[in-house]
C-alpha positions in Angstrom: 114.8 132.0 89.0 114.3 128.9 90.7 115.3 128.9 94.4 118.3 126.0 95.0 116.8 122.8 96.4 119.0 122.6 99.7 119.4 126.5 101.0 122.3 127.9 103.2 120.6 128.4 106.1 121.6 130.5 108.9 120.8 128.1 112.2 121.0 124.7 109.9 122.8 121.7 110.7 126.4 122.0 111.7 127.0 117.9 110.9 126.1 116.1 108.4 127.5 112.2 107.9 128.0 113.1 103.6 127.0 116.1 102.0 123.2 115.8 100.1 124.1 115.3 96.4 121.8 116.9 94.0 121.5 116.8 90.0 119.3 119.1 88.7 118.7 120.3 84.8 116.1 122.6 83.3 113.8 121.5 80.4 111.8 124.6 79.7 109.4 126.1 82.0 110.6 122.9 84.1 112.9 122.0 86.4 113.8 118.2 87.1 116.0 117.3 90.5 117.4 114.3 92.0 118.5 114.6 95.4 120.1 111.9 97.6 120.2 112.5 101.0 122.6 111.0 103.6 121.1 109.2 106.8 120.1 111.6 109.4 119.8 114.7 107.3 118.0 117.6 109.0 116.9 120.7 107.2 115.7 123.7 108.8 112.3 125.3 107.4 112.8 126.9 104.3 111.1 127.2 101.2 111.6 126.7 97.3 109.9 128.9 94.3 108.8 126.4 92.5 105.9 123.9 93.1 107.0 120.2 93.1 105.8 116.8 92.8 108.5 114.6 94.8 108.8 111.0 94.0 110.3 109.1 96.6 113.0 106.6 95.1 114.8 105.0 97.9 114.7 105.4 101.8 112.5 107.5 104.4 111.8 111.1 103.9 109.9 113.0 105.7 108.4 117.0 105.4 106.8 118.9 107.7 104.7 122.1 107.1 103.3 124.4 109.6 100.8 122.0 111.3 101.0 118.9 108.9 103.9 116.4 108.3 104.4 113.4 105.8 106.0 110.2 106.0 106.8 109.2 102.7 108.6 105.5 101.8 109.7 104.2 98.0 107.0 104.9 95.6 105.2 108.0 97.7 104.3 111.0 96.2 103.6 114.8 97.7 102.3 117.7 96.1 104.4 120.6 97.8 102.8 123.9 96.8 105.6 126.9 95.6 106.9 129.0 98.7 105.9 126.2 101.2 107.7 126.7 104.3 108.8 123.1 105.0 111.3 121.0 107.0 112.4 118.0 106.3 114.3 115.0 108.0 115.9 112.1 106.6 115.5 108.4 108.2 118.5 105.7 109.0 118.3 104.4 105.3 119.1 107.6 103.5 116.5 108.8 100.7 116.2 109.6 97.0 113.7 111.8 95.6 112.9 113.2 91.9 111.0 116.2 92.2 109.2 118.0 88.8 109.4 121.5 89.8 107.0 123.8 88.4 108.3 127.1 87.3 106.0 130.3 88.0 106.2 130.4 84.6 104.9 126.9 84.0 102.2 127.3 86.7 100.7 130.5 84.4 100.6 128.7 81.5 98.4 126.2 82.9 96.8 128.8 85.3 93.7 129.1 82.7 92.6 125.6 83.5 93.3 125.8 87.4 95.7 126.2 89.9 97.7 122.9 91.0 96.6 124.0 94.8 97.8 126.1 98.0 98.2 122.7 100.5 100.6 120.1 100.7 98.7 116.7 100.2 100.3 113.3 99.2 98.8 112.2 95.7 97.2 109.1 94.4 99.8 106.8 92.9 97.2 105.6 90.4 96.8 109.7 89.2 100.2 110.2 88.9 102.9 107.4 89.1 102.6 106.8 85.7 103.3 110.0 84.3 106.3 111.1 87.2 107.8 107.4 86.5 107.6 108.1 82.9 108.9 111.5 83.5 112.2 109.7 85.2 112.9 108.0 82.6 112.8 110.3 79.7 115.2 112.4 81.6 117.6 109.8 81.6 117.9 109.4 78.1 119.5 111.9 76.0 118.2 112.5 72.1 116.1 115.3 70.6 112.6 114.3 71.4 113.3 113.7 75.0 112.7 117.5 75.8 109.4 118.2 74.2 108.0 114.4 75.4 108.6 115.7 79.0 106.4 119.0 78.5 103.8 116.7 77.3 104.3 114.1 80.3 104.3 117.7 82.4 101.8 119.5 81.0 99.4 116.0 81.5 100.6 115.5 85.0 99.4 119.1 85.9 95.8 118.2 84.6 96.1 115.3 86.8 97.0 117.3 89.9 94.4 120.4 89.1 92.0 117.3 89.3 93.4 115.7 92.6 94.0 118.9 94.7 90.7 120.2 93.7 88.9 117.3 95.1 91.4 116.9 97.9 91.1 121.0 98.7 87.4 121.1 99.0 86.9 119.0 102.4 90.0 122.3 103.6 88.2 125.5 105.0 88.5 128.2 102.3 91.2 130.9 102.6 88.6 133.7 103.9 87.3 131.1 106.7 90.9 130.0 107.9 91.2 134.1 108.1 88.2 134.6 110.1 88.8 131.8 112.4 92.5 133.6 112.8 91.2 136.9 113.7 89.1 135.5 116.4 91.6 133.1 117.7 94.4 136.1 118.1 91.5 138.9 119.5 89.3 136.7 121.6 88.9 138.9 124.6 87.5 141.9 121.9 84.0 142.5 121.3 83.3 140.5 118.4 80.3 140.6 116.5 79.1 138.2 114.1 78.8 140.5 111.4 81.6 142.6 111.7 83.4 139.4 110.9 81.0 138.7 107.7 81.9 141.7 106.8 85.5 141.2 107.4 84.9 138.0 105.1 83.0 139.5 102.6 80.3 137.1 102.8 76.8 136.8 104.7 76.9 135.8 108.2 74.6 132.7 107.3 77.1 131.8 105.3 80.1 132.4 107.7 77.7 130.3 109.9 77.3 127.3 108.4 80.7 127.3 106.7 82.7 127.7 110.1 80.1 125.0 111.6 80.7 122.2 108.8 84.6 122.8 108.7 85.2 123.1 112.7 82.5 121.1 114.3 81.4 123.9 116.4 79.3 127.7 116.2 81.4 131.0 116.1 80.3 131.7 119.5 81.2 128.3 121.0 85.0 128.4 119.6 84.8 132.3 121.4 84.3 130.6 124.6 86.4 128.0 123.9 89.5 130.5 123.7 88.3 132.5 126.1 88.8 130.4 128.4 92.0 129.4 127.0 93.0 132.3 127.9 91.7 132.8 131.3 93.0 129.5 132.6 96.4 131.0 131.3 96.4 133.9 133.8 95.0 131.1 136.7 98.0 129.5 135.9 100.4 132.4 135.5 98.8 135.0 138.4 98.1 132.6 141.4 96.8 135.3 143.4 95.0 137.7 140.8 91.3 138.2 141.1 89.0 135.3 139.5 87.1 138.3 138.8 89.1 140.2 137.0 90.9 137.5 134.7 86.8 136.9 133.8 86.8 140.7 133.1 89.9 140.5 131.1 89.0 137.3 129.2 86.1 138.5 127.8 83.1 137.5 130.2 80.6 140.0 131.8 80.0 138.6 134.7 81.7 136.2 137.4 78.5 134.0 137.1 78.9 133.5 133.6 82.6 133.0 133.1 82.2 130.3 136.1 79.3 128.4 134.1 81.4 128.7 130.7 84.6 127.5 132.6 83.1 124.4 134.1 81.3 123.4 130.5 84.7 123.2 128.9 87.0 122.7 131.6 85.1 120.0 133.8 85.5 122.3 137.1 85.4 125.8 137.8 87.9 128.5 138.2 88.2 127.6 141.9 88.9 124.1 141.5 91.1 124.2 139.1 93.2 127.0 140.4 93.2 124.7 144.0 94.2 121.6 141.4 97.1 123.5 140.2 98.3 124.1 143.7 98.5 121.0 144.5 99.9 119.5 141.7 102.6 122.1 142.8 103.3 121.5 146.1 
């Protein structure tokens, strides 16, 4: 069952100027919505079942997902994957949208041929304003053919977008890198070995190598550093009088000597300076 467009969310927006008006009707496996939103909407993040295609009609909508937003204007179009967590706010003008909603259902049907994609990503108007448009318009005419000349529109439109996000997905780092790069960024103070984390992967560590390298510009063992430091000019910050010797203990570094040489590579000073910097900027 296809989660409603516009939740009740606990925390949400306690004004609106009108409410958000929505029309929605179900053609099979599908689910077509037209939502008009007042100016100044907010929505708090939430998330829908269904994947969506959103045409915007009217107005300035934007969506936000963890780490990403879109700006969309008349004629913009955004893939949103099913059980996104979004946000979205609304611009001075108001905004329409139609949205073809893809129904689990509808996305294992066309599963065999490839998934429409895991990432939010704003499509080519040439791939797919054609069919959406076309889309619109059969929904707003009512005889018997209407129905089953949407599922074809739909079921052409998801060939489009299997094509798009593929080709848009493969410059993203794959699911078992963003994992990787996750462990390390949460444990970066831990022991970690190159291939413990291929084998936390499930691939070879040349592999892991030259993956993580090509996707975030920098070695395993440089992004360590990197966030070890992170962390250790957190605790300078946060424990004025602690040790520089022990926050390079409990960042990660053997030595003094070693933490100060890392420290000044990334940081342009060392621990000393910038500790005496922060004072000042204090004072």
């Amino acid at each position: 069952m296809a989660l409603p467009l516009i939740p009740s969310l606990p925390g949400g927006p306690k004004r609106q100027p009108r409410t958000v008006q929505i029309t929605r009707k179900s053609i099979g496996d599908l689910m077509l919505t037209e939502a008009h939103y007042p100016p100044g909407t907010e929505l708090p993040p939430h998330r829908h079942e269904p994947a969506a295609i959103i045409r915007i009609v009217e107005g300035d909508y934007n969506e936000t997902f963890q780490g990403r937003s879109f700006s969309l204007k008349r004629g913009d179009e955004l893939f949103r994957p099913a059980y996104a967590q979004h946000s979205n706010s609304i611009g001075k003008r108001g905004a329409s949208c139609f949205l073809v909603q893809f129904t689990p259902a509808w996305l294992e049907k066309v599963r065999e041929y490839g998934p429409l994609g895991e990432k939010p990503v704003m499509t080519q108007p040439a791939s797919t304003d054609r069919l959406v448009a076309s889309i619109y318009r059969r929904w707003q005419i009512e005889d018997r053919s209407t129905e089953l000349m949407i599922q074809g529109l739909a079921m052409e439109l998801s060939a489009q977008l299997i094509q798009t996000t593929r080709t848009v997905y493969s410059h993203y780092p794959p699911s078992w890198l963003r994992r990787v790069r996750e462990y390390v960024y949460e444990r970066p103070t831990e022991e970690l070995q190159l291939l413990k984390l291929a084998l936390h992967a499930q691939v070879h560590p040349v592999h892991l190598c030259r993956e993580f390298h090509r996707h975030y510009g920098q070695t395993v063992g440089e992004f360590i550093r990197k966030r070890r430091i992170e962390v250790a000019a957190q605790q300078i910050a946060e424990r004025g009088d602690q040790n520089l010797t022990e926050i390079a203990i409990n960042s990660g570094f053997a030595s003094h000597a070693h933490f100060t040489t890392v420290f000044r590579k990334v940081m342009g000073v060392t621990p000393s300076e910038y500790r005496r910097n922060l004072s000042i900027r204090r004072t």
